[in-house]
N, C-alpha and C positions, 0 to 999 in steps of 0.2 A: 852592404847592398843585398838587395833580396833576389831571391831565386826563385824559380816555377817548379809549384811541386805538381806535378802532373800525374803520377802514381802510388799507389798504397804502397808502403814498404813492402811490405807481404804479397803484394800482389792483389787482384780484383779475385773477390772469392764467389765464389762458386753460388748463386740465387738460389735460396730456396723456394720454393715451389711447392710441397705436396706436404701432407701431414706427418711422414716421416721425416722429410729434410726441416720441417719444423721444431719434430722434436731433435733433433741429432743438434739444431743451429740452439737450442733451450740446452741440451746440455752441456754445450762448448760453451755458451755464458754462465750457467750456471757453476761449474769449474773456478772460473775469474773470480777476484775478489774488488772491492768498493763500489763505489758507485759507477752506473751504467749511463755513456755516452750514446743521446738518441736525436738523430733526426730524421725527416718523413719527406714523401715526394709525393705530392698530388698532382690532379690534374683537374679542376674547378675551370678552368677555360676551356676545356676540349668534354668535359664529364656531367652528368647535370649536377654530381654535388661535390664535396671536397675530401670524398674520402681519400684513404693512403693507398698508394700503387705503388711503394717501396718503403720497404721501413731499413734505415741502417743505425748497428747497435754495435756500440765497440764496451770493450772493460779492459781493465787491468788483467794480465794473466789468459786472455782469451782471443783476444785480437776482435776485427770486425765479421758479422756475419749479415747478409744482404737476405731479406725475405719479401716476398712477393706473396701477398694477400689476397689478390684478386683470384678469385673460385676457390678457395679455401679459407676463410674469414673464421670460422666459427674454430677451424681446427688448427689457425693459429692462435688463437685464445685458448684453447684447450693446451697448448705447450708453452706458452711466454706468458700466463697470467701469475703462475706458479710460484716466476721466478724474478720477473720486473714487475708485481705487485707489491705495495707496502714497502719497496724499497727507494734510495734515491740516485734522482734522474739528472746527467748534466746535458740540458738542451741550451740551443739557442733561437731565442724568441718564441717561448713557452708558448703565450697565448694562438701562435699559429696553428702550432702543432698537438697542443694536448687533444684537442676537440677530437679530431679523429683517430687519437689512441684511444680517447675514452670509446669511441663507437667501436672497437675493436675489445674490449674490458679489459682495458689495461689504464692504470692510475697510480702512480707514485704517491708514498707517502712523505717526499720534500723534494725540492728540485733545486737547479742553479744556471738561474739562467743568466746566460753570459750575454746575451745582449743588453738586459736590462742591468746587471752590473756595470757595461762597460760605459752606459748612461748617467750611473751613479757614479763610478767612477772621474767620469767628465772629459770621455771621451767624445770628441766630435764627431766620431766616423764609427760608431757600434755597430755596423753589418761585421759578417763573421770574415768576408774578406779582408777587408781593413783591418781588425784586430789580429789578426794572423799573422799581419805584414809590417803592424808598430812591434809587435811584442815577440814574433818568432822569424822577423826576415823572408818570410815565407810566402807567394802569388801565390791564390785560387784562379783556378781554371772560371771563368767569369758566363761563359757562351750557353749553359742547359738550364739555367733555373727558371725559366719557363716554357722548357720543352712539354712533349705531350708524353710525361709518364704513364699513361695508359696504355700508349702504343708497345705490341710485342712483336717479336722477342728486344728489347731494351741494348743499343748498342753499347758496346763495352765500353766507350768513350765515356759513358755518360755512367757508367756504371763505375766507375772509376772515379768520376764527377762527385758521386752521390758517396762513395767508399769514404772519401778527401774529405768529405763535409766531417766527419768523427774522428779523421785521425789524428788529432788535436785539442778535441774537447776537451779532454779528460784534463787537459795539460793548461789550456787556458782556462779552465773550470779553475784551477790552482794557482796560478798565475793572477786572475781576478780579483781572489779570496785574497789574497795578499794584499792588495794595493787597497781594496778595502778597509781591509783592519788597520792598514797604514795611516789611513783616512779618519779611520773613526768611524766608519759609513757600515761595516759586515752586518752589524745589529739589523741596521734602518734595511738591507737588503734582506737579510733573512726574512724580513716581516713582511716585505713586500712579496717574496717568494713563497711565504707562507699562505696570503691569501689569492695568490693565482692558485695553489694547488687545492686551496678553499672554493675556488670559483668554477671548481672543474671537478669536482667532486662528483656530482648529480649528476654529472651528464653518462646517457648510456643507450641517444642516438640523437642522427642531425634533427636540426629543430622544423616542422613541419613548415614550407613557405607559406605565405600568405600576401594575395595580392598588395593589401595597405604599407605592407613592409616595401613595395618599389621605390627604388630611389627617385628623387624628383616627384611622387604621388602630391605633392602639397602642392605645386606648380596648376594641379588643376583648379579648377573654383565650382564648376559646375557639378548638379547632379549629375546631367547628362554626360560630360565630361569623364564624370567616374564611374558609369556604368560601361561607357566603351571600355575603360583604362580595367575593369572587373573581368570582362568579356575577353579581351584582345589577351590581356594576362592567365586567364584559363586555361584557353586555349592554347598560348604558347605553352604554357605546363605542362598540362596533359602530352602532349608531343614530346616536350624532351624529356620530360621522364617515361615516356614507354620507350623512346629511342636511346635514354642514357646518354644525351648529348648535352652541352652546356645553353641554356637558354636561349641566350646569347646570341648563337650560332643563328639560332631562329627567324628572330627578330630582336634584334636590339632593342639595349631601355631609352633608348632617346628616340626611335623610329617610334617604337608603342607610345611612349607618349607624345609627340607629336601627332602621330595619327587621330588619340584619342581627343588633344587638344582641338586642331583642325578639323573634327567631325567630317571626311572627306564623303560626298553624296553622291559618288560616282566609283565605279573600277580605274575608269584614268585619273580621274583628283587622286585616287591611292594610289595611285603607280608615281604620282605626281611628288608627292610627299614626303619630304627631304629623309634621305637615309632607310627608305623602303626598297628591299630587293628587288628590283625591276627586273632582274635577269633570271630569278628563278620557277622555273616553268611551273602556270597554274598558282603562283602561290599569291595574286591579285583575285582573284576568284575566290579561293578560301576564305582570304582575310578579310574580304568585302561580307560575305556571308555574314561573319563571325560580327560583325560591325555593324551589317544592315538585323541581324535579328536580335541584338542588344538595345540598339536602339529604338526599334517598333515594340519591347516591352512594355506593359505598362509604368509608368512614371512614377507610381506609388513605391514601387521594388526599387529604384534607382536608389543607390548609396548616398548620403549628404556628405558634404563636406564639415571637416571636422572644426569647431567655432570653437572649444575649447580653450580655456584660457591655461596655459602651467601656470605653477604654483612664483616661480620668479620668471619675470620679462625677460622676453630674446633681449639680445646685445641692442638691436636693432632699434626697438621701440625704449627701450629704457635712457638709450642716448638722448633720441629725442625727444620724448616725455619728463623724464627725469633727469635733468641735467647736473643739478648741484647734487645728487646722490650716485651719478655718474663720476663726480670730479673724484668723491669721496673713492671710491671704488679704482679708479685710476693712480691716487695716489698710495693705495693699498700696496694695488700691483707693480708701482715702482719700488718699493720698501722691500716686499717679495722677490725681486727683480735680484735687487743689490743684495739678498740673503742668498741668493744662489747663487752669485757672481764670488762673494765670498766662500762656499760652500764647494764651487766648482762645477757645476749643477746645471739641468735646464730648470729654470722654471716649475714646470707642467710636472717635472717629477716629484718635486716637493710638495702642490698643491694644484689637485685641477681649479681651473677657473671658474669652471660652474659651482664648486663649492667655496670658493669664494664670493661670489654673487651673492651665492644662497645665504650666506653670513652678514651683508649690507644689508640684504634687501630684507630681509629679520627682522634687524633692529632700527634700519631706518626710513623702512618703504612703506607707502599706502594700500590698506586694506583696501581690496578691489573685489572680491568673492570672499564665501567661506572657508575656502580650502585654501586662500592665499599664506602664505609663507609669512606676510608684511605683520608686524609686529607680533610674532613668535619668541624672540630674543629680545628679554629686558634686562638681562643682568649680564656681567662681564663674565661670571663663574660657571655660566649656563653654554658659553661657545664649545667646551670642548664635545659635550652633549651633540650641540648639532652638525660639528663637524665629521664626528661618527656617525651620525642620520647619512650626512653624503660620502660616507663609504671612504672616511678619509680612515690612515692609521695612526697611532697613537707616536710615533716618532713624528708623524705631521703633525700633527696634534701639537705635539711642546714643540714645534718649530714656528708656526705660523698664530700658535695663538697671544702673543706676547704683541706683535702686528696688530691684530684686532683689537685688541684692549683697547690699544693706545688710540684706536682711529674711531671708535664705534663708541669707546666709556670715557674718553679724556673728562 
């Protein structure tokens, strides 16, 4: 039966803060030996971006140490680059967290991430709760992981919260590795671990937004459409980032697009306007602004919608266009299916879908433009080529190309 660990052995230690308790918390790890247990607390819903407002680092021989970056960024890099660079990292769910170590210039040179093992493994439940509680009897405190880590001074509850999340890594980091190699699977993980820390390499700040990136932006059709949705999006930026608030906060992406959608030609049709603040004083007034002088632009300036064709058809149009190169493509992903089922596996981690598409519609789909994809793939020798085009790895590779032969060169 499992039990609530609700405390650090050791106790919740002491935040660092200032460029001395930086370096004092860099020498306490540096002491430690193997690899360094890390995860990160952001605040992306209350902040305008996703940087770290709590980094926690445990190791062998050193225990955990809790630092706090905020107004001291540069001279936490100056004490933890030293000594968690070019070394390796046991995180859980890599691709959350690396981003904003990397903005901090910190990058390991190999990692082990325990959630995507415990996917390869064939685990059903790879959150770090769940593995904690099949493999060490052990409940996580479940209630902060989407508190406002910005907020200070940081209650101990939660600091304790954040302690919990590493004092185990180290241990399920080994724990994994085993069951792996048990599998046969360590290789196919390492590789996979290899090019997340490949993909995270370059980074050394958040990537600059940009209106067309909005979710939902393809929703609109109109120029007009997309010059409000250019307008309304500005402006909410401009705002949260001088204010350091989450966009969000603002005006949400489903009010801005609706608004933008609806062209509202009044302050009350905006106030009107499903999911637009009504309640916050003045802010029908601004946004009306922001919307009536986007609009009285000239037409020439207004953005087009993007006609663009990709290189392989959505899901959507290929179903119905192509039907009998659909079946082929369906009967791929049930062979795929039953190789992960055998495997132990989902799917998705063996082979994305889109790079299976991209392998159909190669060898057996109609040129439609120049830059189409549709008969790229004549020969059966030539798949593992373009399975590397789409970023597949070489363990996918002899996995899934022995499938293709069979379905695409019988």
């Amino acid at each position: 039966m499992s039990h609530l660990l609700d405390s650090p052995a050791d106790g919740i230690p002491t935040v660092a803060a200032t460029p001395a308790a930086f370096q004092r918390a860099a020498d306490q790890l540096a002491a430690g030996s193997g690899p360094f247990a890390i995860d990160t607390e952001r605040a992306s819903a209350f902040r305008y971006d996703d940087r770290a407002f709590l980094l926690q680092i445990r190791r062998a021989g050193s225990g955990t140490v809790l630092l706090d970056p905020e107004g001291g960024r540069d001279a936490l890099t100056t004490a933890l680059a030293p000594v968690l660079n070019n070394q390796g990292w046991i995180i859980h769910a890599a691709p959350s967290d690396l981003p904003c170590l990397a903005w901090l210039g910190l990058y390991p040179s190999a990692i082990f991430d325990t959630e995507l093992a415990a996917r390869m493994a064939g685990f059903d439940h790879p959150n770090l709760g769940a593995m904690l509680e099949e493999l060490f009897d052990v409940e996580l405190e479940k209630a902060y992981g989407d508190a406002d880590w910005s907020a200070r001074p940081i209650p101990a509850h939660q600091l304790a919260y954040a302690a919990l999340d590493v004092e185990l890594l180290l241990e399920l980091g080994r724990k994994l590795a085993d069951i792996l190699a048990e599998g046969g699977k360590l290789d196919w993980a390492n590789a996979e671990f290899a090019h997340i820390v490949d993909e995270h390499r370059c980074i050394t700040a958040p990537p600059e937004p940009d209106w067309t990136s909005l979710r939902g932006i393809g929703s609109l059709r109109t120029p007009t459409q997309l010059a409000a949705a250019r307008a309304l999006w500005t402006h909410r930026d401009r705002q949260a980032r001088a204010r350091d608030i989450a966009p969000g906060k603002i005006l949400a992406n489903k009010a801005l697009l609706e608004v933008a959608r609806s062209l509202p030609r009044s302050e009350e049709a905006l106030r009107r306007t499903r999911g637009f603040p009504r309640r916050r004083a003045g802010a029908s007034q601004a946004w009306f602004t922001v919307l009536d002088t986007a609009l009285r632009a000239d037409p020439s300036t207004f953005p087009r919608p993007d006609r663009s064709l990709a290189p392989v058809p959505g899901k959507s149009t290929w179903s119905r266009d192509y039907p009998e190169l659909w079946e082929v493509y369906q009967d791929i992903r049930a062979e795929i299916d039953a190789l992960a089922d055998d495997l132990v596996m989902q799917p998705e981690t063996i082979i994305k879908t889109s790079a299976v598409r991209a392998a159909v519609w190669a060898a057996l789909g109609e040129p439609r433009f120049s830059s189409d994809l549709a008969g790229t793939l004549s020969r059966a020798e030539d798949i593992p080529a373009l399975l590397r085009d789409e970023d597949c790895r070489d363990w996918q590779i002899q996995l899934v190309t022995p499938i293709l032969e069979r379905a695409l060169f019988r």
